[in-house]
Structures are given as C-alpha cells and as structure tokens.
N, C-alpha and C positions, 0 to 999 in steps of 0.2 A: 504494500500500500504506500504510495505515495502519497507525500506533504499535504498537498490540494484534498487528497482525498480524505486523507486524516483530519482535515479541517474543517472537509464537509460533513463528514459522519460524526463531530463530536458538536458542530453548530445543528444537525439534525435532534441529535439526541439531547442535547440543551433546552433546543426547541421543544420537542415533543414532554420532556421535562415540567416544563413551563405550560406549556396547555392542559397536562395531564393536572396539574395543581390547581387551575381555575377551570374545571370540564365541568363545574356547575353553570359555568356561562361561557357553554364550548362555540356559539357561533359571534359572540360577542368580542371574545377571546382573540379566534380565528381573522374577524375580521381585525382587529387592533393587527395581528400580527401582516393580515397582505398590506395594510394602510403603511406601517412601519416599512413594510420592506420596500411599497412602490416611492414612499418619500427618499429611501436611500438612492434605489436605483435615479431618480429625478436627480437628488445632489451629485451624484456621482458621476451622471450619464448626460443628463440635460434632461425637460420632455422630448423631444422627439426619440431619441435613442430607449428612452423607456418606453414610449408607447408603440415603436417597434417589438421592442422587447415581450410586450403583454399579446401584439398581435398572433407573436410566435409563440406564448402560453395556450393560448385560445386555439390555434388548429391543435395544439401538442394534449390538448383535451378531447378540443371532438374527434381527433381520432383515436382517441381512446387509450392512451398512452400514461392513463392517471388512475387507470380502473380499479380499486381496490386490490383485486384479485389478479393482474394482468404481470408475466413474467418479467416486465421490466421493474413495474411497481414494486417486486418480490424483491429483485436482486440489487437494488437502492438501498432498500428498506434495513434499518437496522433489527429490526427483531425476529 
C-alpha cells in the first residue's frame, strides 16, 4: 500500500468514524460532511474545476459504481 492510499483509507475510516458517532442524524451528518468537502474542493480547485469535479460524481453514480453491494464498492471499502 502506498502513501496516497494509506491516507485514503485512514481519512475513510476517520470519516466513517465520525458518522458512525452522530448516525442519530445520519443524513444530516452526511450532508454536513458533502457541504464540507465541496467547500474544500471550491478552495482548492476554484468552482469550475469542482463543479467538473461533481459532474464526474454524478455519471460515477448513475452508472452504478456506488452500489452498496457493487465489487468496486467492496474493494475501496474498509471493512
């Protein structure tokens, strides 16, 4: 595993951390956490580069690539 990935799997597992702790108000939660992370991408990127960014969330959804159950979803997935 490298650096990157080590970095992604321990900010995933922080994350899910942290939602699992307020999962009394899991969509509330959830949205705080896209609002935070599309403010980053904006500081970071600009809006245009983020709202690139979400266009290519949005097909990487409907094609199904978020599925709960879907083997990409599995082998990301920390648990």
């Amino acid at each position: 595993m490298d650096k990157d990935e080590k970095i992604m799997r321990e900010v995933q597992h922080d994350m899910t951390k942290l939602l699992i702790k307020y999962q009394s108000n899991a969509l509330v939660s959830l949205a705080m956490v896209l609002k935070t992370a599309i403010d980053c991408y904006v500081a970071a990127l600009g809006e245009e580069d983020t709202a690139k960014i979400l266009e290519i969330a949005i097909d990487s959804v409907k094609s199904g690539q978020h599925s709960t159950f879907s083997p990409e979803m599995m082998k990301k997935s920390l648990h």
